[in-house]
KEKE-228288 format. One record per residue (C-alpha): residue in one letter; x negated, y, z negated. Coordinates in steps of 0.2 Angstrom, whole numbers, padded with zeros to 4 digits, always signed. Layout:
BEGIN
AXYZ
...
// end
This chain:
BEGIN
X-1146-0384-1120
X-1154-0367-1125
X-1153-0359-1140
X-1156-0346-1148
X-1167-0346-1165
X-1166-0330-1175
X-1149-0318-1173
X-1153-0304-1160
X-1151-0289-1172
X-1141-0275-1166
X-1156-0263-1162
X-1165-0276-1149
X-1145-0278-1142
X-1143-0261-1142
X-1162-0255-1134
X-1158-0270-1121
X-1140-0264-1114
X-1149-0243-1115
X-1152-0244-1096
X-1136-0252-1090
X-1128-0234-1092
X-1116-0228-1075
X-1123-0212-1068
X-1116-0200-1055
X-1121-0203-1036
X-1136-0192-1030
X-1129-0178-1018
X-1140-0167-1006
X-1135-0155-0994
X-1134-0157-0976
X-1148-0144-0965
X-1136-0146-0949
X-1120-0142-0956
X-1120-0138-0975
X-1110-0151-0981
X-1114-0164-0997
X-1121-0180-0993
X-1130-0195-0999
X-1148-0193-0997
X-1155-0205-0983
X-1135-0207-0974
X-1129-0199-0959
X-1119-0185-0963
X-1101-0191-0963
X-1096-0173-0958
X-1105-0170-0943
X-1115-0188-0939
X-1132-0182-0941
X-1144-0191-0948
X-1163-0182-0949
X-1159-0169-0937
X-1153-0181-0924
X-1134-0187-0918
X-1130-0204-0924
X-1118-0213-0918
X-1105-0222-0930
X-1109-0241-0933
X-1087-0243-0932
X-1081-0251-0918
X-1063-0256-0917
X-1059-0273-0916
X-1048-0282-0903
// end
């Protein structure tokens, strides 16, 4: 079993767990209708996507 030789200090733990911070979602606006949106998704307000209609990948189950 592995294990460790030296204590990991608190600054190479620290510089390690820098980049796992939680950052807001990226929100462009749409050019058809004006609406937010995530870049490179339809546009959950008027379904397009790239300046074509999309239709939605739901379907209702039996």
């Amino acid at each position: 079993m592995a294990v460790p030789k030296r204590k990991t200090s608190k600054s190479r733990r620290d510089k390690r767990r820098a980049t796992h911070a939680i950052s807001a979602p990226r929100v462009n606006v749409c050019p058809n209708c004006g609406q937010p949106k995530r870049p490179h998704h339809a546009c959950a307000n008027c379904g397009t996507y790239k300046g074509r209609e999309v239709e939605p990948l739901r379907i209702d189950a039996p």
